[in-house]
N, CA, C and O atoms as a Tripos MOL2 file, in Angstrom:
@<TRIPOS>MOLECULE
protein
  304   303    76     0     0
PROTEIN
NO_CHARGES

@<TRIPOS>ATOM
      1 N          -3.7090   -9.4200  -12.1810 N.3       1 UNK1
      2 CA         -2.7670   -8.4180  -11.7160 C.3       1 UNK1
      3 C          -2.3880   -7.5510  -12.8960 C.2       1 UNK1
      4 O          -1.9840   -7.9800  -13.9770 O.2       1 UNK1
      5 N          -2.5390   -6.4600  -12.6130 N.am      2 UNK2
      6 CA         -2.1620   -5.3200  -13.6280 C.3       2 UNK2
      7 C          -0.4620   -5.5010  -14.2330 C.2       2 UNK2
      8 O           0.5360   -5.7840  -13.5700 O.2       2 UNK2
      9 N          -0.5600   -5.2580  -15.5370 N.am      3 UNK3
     10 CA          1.0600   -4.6530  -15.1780 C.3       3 UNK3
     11 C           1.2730   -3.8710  -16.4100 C.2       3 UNK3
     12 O           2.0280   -4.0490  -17.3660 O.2       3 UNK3
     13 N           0.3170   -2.8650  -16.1040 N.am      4 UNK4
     14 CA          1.1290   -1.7590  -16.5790 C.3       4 UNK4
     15 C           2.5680   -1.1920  -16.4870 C.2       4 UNK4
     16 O           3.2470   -1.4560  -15.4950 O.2       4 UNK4
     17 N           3.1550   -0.2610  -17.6960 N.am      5 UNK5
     18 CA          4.1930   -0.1270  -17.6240 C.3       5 UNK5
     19 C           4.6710    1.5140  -17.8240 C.2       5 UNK5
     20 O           5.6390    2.1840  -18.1830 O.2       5 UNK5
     21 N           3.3110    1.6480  -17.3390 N.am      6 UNK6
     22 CA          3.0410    3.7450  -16.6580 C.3       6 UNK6
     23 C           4.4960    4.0870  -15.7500 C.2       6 UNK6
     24 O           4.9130    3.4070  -14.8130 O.2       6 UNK6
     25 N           4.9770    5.0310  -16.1750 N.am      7 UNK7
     26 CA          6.1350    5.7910  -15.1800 C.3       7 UNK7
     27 C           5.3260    5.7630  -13.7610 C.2       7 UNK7
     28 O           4.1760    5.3250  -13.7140 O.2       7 UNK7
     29 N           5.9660    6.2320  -12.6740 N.am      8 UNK8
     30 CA          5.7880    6.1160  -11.2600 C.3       8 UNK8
     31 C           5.1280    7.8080  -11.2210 C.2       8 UNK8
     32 O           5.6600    8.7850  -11.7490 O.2       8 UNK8
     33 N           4.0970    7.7940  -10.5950 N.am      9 UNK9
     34 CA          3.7570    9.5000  -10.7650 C.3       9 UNK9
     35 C           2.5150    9.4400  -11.4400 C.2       9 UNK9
     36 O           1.8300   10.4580  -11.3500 O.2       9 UNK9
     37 N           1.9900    8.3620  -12.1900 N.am     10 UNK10
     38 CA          1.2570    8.9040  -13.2030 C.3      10 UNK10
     39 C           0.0530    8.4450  -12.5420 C.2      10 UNK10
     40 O           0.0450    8.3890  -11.3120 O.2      10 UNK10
     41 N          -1.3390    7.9870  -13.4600 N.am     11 UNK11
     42 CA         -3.0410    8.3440  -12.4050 C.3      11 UNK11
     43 C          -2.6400    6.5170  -12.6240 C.2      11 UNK11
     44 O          -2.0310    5.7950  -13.4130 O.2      11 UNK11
     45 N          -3.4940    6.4020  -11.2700 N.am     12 UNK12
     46 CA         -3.5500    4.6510  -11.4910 C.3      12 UNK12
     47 C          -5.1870    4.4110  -12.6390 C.2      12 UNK12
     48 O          -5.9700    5.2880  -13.0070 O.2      12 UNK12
     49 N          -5.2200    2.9000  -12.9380 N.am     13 UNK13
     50 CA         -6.2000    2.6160  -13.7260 C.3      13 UNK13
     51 C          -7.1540    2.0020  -12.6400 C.2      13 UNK13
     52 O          -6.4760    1.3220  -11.8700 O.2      13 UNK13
     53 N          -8.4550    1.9980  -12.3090 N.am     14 UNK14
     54 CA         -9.3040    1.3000  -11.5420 C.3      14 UNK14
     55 C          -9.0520    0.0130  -11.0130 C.2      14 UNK14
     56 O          -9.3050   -0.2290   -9.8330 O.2      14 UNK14
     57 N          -8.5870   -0.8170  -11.7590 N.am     15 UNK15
     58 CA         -7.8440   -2.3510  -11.1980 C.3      15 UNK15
     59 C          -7.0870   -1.8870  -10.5370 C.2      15 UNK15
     60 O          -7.3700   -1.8570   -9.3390 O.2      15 UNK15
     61 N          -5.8710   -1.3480  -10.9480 N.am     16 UNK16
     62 CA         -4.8450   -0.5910   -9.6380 C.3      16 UNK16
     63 C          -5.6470   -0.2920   -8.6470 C.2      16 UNK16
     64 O          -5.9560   -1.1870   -7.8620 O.2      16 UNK16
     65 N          -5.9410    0.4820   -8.5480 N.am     17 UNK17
     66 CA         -6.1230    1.1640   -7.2320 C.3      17 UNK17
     67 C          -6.9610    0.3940   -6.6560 C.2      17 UNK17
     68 O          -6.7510    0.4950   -5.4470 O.2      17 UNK17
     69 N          -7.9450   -0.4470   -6.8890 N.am     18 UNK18
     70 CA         -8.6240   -1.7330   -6.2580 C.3      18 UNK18
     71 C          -7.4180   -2.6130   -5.6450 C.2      18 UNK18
     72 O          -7.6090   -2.8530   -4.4530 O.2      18 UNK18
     73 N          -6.6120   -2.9780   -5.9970 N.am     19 UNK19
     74 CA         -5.4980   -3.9890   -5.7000 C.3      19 UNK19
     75 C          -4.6280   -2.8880   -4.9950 C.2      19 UNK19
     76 O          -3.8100   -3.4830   -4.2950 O.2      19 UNK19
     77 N          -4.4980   -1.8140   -4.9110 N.am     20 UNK20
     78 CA         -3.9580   -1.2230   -4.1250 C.3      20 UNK20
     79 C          -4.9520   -0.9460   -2.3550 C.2      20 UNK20
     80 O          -4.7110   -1.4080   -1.2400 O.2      20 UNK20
     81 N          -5.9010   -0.1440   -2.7730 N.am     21 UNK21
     82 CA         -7.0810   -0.3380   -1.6060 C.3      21 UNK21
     83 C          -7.2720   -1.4740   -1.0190 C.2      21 UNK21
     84 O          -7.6510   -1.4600    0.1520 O.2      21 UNK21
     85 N          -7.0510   -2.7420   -1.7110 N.am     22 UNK22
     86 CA         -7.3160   -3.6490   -0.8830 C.3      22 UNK22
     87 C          -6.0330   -4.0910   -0.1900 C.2      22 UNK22
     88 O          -6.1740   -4.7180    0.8600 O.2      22 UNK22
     89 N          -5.1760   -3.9220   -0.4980 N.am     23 UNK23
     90 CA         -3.6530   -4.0300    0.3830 C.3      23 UNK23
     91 C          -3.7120   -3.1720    1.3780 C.2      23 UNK23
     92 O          -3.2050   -3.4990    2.4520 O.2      23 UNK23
     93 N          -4.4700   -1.6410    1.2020 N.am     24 UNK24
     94 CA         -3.9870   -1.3340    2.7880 C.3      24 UNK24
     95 C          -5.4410   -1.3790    3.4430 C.2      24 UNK24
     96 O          -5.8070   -0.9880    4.5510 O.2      24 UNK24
     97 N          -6.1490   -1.9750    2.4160 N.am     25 UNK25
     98 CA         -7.6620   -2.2820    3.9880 C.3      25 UNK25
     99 C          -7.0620   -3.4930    5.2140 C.2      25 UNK25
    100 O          -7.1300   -3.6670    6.4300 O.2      25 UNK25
    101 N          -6.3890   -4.2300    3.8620 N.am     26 UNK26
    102 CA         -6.1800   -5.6930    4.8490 C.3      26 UNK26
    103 C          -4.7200   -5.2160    5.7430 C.2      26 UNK26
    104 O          -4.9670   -5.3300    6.9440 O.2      26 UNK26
    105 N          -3.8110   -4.9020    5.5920 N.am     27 UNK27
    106 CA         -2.5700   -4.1790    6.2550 C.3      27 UNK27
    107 C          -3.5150   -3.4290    7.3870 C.2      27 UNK27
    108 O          -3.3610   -3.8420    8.5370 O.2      27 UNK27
    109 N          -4.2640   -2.6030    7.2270 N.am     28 UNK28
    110 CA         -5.0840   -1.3330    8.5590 C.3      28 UNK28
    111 C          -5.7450   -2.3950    9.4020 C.2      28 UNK28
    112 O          -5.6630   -2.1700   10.6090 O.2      28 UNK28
    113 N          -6.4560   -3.6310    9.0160 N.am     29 UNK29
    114 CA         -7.2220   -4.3860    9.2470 C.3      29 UNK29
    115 C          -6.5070   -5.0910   10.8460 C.2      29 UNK29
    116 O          -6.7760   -5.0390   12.0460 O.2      29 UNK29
    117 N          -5.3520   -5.8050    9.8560 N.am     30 UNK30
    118 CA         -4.2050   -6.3070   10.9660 C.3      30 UNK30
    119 C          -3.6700   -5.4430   11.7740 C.2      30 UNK30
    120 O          -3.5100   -5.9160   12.9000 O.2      30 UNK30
    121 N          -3.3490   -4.4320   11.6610 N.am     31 UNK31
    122 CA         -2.6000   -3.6800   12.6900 C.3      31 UNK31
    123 C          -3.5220   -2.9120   13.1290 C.2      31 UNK31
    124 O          -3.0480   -1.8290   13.4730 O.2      31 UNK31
    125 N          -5.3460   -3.0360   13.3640 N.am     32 UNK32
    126 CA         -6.2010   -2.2550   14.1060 C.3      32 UNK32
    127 C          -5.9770   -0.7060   13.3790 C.2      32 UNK32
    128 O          -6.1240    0.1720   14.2300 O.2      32 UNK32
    129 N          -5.7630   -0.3390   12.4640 N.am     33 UNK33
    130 CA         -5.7230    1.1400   12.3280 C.3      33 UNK33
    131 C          -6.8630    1.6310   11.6180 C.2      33 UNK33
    132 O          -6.9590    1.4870   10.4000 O.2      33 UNK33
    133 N          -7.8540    2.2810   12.4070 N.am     34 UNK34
    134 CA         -8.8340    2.4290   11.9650 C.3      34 UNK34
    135 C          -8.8170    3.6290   10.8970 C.2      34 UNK34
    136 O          -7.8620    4.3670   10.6580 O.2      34 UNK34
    137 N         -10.3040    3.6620   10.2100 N.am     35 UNK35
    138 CA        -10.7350    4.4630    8.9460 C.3      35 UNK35
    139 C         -10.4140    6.1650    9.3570 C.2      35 UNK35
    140 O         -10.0250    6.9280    8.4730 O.2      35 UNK35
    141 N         -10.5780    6.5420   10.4700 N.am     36 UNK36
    142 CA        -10.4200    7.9300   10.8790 C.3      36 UNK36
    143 C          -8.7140    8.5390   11.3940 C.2      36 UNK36
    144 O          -8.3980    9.7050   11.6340 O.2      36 UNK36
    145 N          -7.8010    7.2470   11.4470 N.am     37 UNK37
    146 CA         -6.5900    7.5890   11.4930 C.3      37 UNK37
    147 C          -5.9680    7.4970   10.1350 C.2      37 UNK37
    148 O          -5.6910    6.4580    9.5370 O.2      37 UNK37
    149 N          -5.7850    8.7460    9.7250 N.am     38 UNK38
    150 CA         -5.4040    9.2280    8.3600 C.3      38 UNK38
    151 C          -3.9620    9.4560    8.0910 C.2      38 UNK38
    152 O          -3.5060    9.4200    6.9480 O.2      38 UNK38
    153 N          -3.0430    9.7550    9.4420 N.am     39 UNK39
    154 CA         -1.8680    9.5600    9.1220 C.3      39 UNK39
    155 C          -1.5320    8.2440    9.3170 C.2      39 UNK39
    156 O          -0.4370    7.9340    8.8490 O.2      39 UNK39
    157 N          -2.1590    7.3680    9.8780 N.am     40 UNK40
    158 CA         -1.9090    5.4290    9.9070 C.3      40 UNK40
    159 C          -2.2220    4.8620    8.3710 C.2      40 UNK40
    160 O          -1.3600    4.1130    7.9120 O.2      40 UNK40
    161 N          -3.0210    5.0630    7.7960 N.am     41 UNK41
    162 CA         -3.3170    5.1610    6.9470 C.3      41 UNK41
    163 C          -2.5130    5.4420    5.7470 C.2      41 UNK41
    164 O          -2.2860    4.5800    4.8980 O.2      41 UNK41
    165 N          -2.1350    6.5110    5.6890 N.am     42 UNK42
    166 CA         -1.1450    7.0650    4.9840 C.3      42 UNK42
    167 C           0.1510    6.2620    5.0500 C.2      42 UNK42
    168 O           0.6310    5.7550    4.0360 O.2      42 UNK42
    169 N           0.7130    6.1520    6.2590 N.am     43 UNK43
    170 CA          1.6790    5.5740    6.2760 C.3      43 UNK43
    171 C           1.6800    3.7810    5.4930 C.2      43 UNK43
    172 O           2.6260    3.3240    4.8520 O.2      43 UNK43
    173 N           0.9380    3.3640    5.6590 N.am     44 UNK44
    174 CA          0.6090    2.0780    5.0980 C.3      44 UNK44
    175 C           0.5770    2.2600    3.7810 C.2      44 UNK44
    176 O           1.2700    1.5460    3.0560 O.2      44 UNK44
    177 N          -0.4310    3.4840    3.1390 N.am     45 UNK45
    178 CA         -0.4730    3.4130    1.5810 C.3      45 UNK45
    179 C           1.0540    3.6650    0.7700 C.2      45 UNK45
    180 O           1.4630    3.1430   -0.2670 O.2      45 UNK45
    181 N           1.8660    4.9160    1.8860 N.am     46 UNK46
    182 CA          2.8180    4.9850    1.2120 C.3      46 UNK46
    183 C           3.9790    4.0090    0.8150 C.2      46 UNK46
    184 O           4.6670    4.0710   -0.2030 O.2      46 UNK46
    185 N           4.0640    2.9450    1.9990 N.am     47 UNK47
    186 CA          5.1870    1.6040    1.5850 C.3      47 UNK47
    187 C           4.1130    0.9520    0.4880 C.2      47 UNK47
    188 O           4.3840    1.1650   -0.6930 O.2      47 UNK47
    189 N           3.2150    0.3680    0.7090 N.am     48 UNK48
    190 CA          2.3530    0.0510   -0.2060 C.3      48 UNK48
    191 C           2.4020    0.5530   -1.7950 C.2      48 UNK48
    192 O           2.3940   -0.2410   -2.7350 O.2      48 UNK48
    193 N           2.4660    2.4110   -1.9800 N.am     49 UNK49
    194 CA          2.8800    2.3290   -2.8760 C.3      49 UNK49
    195 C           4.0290    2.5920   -3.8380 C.2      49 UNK49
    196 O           4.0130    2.8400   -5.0430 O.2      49 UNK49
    197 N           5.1740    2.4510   -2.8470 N.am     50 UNK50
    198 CA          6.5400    2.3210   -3.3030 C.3      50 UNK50
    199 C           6.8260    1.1430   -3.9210 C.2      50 UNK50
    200 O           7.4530    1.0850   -4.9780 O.2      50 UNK50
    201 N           6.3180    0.0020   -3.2050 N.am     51 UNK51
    202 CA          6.2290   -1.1040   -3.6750 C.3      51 UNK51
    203 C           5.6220   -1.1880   -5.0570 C.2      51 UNK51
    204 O           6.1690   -1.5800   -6.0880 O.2      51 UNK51
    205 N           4.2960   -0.7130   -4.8700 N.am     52 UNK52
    206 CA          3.7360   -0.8510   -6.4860 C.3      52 UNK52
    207 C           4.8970   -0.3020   -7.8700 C.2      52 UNK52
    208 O           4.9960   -0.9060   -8.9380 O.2      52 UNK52
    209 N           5.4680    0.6190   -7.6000 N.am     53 UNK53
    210 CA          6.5030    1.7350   -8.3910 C.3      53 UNK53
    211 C           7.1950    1.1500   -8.6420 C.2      53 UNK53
    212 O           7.4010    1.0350   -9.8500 O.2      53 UNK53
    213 N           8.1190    0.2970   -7.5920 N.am     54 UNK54
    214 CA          9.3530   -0.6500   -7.7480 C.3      54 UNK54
    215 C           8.9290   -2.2320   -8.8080 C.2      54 UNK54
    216 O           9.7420   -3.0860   -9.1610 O.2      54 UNK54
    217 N           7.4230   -2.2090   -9.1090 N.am     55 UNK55
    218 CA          7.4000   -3.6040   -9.9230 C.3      55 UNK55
    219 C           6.7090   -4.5870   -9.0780 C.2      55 UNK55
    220 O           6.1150   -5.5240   -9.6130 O.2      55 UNK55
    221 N           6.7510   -4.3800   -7.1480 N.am     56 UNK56
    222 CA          6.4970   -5.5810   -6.1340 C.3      56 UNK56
    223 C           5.2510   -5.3200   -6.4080 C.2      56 UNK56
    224 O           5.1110   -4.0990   -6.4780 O.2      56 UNK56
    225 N           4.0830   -5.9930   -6.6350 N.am     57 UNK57
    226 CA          2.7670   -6.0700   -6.9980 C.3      57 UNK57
    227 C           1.9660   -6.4980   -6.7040 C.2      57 UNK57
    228 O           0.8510   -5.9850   -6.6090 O.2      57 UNK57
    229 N           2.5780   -8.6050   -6.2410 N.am     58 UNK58
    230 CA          1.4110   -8.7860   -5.6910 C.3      58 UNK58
    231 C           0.6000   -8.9440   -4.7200 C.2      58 UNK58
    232 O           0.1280   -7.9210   -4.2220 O.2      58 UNK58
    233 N           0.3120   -9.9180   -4.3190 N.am     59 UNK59
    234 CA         -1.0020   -9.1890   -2.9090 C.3      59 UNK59
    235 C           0.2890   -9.2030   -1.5820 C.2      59 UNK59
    236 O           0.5740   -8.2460   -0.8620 O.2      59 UNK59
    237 N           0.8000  -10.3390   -1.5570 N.am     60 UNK60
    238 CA          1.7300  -10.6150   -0.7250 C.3      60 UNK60
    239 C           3.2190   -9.5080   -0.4630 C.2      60 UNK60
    240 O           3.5530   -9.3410    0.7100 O.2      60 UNK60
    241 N           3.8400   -8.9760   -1.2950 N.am     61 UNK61
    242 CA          4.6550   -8.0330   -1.3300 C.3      61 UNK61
    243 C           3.9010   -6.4870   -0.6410 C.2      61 UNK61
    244 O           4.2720   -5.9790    0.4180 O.2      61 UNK61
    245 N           2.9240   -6.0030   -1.4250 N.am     62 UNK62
    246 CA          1.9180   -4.6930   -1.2080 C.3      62 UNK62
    247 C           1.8670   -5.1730    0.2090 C.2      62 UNK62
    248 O           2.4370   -4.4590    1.0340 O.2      62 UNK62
    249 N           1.3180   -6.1940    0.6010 N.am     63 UNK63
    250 CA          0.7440   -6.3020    2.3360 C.3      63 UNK63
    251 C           2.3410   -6.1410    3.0600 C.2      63 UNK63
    252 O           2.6070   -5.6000    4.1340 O.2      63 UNK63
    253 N           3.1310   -6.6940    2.2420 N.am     64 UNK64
    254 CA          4.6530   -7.3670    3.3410 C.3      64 UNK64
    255 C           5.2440   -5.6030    3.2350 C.2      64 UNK64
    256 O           6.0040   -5.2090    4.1200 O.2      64 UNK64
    257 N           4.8420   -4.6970    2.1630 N.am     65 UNK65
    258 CA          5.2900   -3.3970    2.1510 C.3      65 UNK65
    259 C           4.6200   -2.4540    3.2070 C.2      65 UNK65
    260 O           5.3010   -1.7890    3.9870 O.2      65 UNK65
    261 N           3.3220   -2.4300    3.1950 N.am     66 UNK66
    262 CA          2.6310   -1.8890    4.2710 C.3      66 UNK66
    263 C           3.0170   -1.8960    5.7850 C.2      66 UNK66
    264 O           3.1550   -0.9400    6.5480 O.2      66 UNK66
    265 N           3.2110   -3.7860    6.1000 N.am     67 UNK67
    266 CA          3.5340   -3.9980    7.1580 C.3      67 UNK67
    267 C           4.9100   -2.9080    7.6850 C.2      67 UNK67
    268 O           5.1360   -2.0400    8.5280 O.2      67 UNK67
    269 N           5.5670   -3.5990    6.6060 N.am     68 UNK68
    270 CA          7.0390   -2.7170    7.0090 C.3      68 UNK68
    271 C           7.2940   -0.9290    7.3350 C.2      68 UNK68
    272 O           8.0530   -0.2830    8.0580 O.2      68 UNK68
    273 N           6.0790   -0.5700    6.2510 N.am     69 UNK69
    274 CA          6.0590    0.9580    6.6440 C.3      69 UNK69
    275 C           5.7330    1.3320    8.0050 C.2      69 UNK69
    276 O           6.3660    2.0430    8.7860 O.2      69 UNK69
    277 N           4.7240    0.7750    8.1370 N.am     70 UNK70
    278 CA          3.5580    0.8200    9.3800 C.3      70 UNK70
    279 C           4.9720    0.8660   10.5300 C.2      70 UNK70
    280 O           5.3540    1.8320   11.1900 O.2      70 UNK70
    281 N           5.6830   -0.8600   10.4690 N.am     71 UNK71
    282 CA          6.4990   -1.0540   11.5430 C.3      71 UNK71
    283 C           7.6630    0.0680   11.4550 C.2      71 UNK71
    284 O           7.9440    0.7390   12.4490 O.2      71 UNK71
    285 N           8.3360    0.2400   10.1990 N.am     72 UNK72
    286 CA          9.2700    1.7560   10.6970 C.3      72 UNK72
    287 C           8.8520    2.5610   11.1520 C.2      72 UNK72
    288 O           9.3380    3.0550   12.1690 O.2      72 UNK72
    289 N           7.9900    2.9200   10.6840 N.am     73 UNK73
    290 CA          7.3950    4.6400   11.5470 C.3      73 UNK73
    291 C           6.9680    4.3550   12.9310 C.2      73 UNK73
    292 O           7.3050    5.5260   13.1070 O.2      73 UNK73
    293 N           6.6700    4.0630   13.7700 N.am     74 UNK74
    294 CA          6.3880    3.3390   14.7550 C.3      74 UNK74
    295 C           7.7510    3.2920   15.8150 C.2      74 UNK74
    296 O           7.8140    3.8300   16.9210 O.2      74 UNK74
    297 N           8.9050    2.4170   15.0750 N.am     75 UNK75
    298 CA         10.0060    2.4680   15.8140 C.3      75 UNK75
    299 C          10.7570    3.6450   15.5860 C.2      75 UNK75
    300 O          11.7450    3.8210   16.3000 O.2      75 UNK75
    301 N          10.4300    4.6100   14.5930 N.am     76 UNK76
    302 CA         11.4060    5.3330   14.0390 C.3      76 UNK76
    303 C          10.9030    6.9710   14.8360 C.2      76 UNK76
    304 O          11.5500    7.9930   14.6080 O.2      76 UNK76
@<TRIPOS>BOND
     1     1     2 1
     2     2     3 1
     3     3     4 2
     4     3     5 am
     5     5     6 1
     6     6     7 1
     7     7     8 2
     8     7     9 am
     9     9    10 1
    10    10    11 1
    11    11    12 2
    12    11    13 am
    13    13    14 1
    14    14    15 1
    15    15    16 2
    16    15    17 am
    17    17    18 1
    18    18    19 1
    19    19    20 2
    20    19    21 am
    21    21    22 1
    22    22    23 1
    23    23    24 2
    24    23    25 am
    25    25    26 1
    26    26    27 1
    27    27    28 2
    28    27    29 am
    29    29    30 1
    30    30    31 1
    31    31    32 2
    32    31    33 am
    33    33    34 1
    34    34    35 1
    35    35    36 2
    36    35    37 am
    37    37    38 1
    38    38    39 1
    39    39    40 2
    40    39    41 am
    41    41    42 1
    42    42    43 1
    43    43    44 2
    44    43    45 am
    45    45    46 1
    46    46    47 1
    47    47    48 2
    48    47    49 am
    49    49    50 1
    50    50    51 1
    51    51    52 2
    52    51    53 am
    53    53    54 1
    54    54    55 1
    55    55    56 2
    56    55    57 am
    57    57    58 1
    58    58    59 1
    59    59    60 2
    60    59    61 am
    61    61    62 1
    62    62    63 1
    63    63    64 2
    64    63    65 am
    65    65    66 1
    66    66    67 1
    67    67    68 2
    68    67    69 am
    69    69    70 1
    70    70    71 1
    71    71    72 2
    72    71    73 am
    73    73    74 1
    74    74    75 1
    75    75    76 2
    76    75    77 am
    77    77    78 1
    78    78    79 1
    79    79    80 2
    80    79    81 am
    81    81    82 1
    82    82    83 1
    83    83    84 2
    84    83    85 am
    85    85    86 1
    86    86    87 1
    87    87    88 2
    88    87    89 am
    89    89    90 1
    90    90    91 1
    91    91    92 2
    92    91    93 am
    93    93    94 1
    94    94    95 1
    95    95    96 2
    96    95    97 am
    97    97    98 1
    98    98    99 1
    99    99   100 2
   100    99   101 am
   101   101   102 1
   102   102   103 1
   103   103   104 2
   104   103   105 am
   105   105   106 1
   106   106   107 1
   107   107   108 2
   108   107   109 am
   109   109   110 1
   110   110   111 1
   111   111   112 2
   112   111   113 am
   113   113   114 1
   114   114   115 1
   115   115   116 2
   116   115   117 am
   117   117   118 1
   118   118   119 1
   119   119   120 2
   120   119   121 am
   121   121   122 1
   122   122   123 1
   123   123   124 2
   124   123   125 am
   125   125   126 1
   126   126   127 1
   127   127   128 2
   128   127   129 am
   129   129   130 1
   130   130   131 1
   131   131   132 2
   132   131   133 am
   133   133   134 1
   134   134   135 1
   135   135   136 2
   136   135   137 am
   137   137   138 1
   138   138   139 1
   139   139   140 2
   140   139   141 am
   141   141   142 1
   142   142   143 1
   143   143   144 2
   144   143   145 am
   145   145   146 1
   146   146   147 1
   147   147   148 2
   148   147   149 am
   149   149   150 1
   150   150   151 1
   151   151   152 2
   152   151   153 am
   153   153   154 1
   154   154   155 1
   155   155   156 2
   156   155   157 am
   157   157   158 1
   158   158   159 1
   159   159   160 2
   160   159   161 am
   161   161   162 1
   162   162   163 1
   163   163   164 2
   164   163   165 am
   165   165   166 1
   166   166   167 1
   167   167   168 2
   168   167   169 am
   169   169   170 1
   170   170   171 1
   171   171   172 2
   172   171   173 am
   173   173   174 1
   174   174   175 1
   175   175   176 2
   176   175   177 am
   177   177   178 1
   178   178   179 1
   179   179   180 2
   180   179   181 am
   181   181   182 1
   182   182   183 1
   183   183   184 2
   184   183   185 am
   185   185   186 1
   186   186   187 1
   187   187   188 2
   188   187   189 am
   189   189   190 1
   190   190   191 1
   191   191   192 2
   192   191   193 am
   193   193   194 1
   194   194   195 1
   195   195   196 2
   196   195   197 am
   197   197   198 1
   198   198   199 1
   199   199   200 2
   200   199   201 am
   201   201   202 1
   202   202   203 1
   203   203   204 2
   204   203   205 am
   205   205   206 1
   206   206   207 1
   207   207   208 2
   208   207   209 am
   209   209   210 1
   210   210   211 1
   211   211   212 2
   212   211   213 am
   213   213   214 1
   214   214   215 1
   215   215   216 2
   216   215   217 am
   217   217   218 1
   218   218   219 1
   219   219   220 2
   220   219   221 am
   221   221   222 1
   222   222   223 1
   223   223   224 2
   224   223   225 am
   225   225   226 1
   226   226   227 1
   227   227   228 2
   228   227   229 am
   229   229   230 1
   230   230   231 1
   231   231   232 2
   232   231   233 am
   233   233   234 1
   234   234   235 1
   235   235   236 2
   236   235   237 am
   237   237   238 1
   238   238   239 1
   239   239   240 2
   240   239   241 am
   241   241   242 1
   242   242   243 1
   243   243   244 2
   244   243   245 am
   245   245   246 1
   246   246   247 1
   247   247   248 2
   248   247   249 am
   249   249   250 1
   250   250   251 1
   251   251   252 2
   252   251   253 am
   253   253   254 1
   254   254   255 1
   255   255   256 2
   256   255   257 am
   257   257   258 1
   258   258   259 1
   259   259   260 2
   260   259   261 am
   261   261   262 1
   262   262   263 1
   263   263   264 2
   264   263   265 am
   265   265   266 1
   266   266   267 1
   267   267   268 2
   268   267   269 am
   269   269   270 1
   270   270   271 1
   271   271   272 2
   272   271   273 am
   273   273   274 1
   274   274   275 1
   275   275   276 2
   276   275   277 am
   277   277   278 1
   278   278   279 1
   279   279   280 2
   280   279   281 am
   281   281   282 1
   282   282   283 1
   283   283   284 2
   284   283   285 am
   285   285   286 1
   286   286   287 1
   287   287   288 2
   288   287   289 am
   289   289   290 1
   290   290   291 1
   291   291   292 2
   292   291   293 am
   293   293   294 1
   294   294   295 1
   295   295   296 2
   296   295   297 am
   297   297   298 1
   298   298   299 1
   299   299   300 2
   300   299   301 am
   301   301   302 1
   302   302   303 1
   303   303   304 2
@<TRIPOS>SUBSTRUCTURE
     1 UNK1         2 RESIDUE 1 A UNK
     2 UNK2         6 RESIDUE 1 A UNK
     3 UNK3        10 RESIDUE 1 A UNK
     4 UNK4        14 RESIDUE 1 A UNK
     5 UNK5        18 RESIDUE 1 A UNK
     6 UNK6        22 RESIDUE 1 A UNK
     7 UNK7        26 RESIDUE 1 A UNK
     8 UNK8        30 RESIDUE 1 A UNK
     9 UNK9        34 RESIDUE 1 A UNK
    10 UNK10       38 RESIDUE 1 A UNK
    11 UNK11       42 RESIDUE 1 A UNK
    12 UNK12       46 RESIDUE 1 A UNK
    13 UNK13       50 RESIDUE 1 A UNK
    14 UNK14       54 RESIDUE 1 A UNK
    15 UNK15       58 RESIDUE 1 A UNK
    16 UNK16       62 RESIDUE 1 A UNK
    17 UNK17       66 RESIDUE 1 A UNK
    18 UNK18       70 RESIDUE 1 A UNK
    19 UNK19       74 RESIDUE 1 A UNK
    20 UNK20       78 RESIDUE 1 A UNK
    21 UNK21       82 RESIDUE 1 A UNK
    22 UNK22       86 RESIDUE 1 A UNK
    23 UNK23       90 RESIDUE 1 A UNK
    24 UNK24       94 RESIDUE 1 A UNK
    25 UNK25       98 RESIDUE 1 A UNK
    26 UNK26      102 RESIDUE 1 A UNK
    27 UNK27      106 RESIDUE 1 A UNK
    28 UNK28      110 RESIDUE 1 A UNK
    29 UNK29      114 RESIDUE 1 A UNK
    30 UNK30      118 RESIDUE 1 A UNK
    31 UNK31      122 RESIDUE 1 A UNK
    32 UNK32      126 RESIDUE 1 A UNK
    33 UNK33      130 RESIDUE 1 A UNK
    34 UNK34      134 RESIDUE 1 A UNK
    35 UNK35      138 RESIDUE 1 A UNK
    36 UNK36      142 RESIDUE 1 A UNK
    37 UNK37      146 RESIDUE 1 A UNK
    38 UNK38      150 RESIDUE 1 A UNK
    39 UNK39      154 RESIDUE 1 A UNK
    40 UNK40      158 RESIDUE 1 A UNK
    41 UNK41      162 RESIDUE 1 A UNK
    42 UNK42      166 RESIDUE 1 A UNK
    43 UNK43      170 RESIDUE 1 A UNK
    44 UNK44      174 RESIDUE 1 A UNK
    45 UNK45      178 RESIDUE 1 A UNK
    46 UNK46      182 RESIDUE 1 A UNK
    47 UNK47      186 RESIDUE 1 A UNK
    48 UNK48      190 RESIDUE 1 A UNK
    49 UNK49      194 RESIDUE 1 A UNK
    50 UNK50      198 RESIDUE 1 A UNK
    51 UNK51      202 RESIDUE 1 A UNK
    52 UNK52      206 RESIDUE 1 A UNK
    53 UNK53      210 RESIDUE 1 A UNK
    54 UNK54      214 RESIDUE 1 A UNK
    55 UNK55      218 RESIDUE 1 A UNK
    56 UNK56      222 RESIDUE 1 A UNK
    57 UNK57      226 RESIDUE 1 A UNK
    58 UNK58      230 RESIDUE 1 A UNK
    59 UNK59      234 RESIDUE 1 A UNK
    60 UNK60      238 RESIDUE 1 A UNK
    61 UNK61      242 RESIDUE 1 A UNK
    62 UNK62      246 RESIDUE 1 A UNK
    63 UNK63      250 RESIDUE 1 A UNK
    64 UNK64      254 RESIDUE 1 A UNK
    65 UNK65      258 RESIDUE 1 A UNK
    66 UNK66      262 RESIDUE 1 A UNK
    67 UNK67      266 RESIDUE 1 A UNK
    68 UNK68      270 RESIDUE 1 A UNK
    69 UNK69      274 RESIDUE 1 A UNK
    70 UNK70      278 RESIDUE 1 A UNK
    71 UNK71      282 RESIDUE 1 A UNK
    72 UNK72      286 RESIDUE 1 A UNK
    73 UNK73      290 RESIDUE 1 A UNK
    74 UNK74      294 RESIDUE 1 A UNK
    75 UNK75      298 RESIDUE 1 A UNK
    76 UNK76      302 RESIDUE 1 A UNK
């Protein structure tokens, strides 16, 4: 697990964004949101990567962040 200590904003490093990609393949995976729904998608990467920003990192937090985005927007 990475832990860089890059400001929030800045380019991820290849490990990142692998450990990020794979949080919202498996998050899209579970909630059926396929490769061509780009705002589902989106929505997942973005709790996903608030989480990363805030320090929550690992596989379990990124997925438990996704979930949660996914589920607000949805009810919201």
């Amino acid at each position: 697990m990475s832990t860089s200590k890059r400001a929030a904003g800045t380019i991820y490093d290849a490990e990142e964004l692998a450990e990020i990609r794979t949080a919202v393949e498996a998050v899209c995976t579970e909630l059926g949101i396929d490769k061509a729904d780009t705002a589902g998608r989106e929505r997942v990467a973005s709790g996903i990567m608030r989480s990363w920003a805030a320090g929550r990192r690992t596989p379990l937090w990124l997925v438990h962040a996704g979930l949660a985005e996914a589920a607000q927007r949805q009810a919201g």
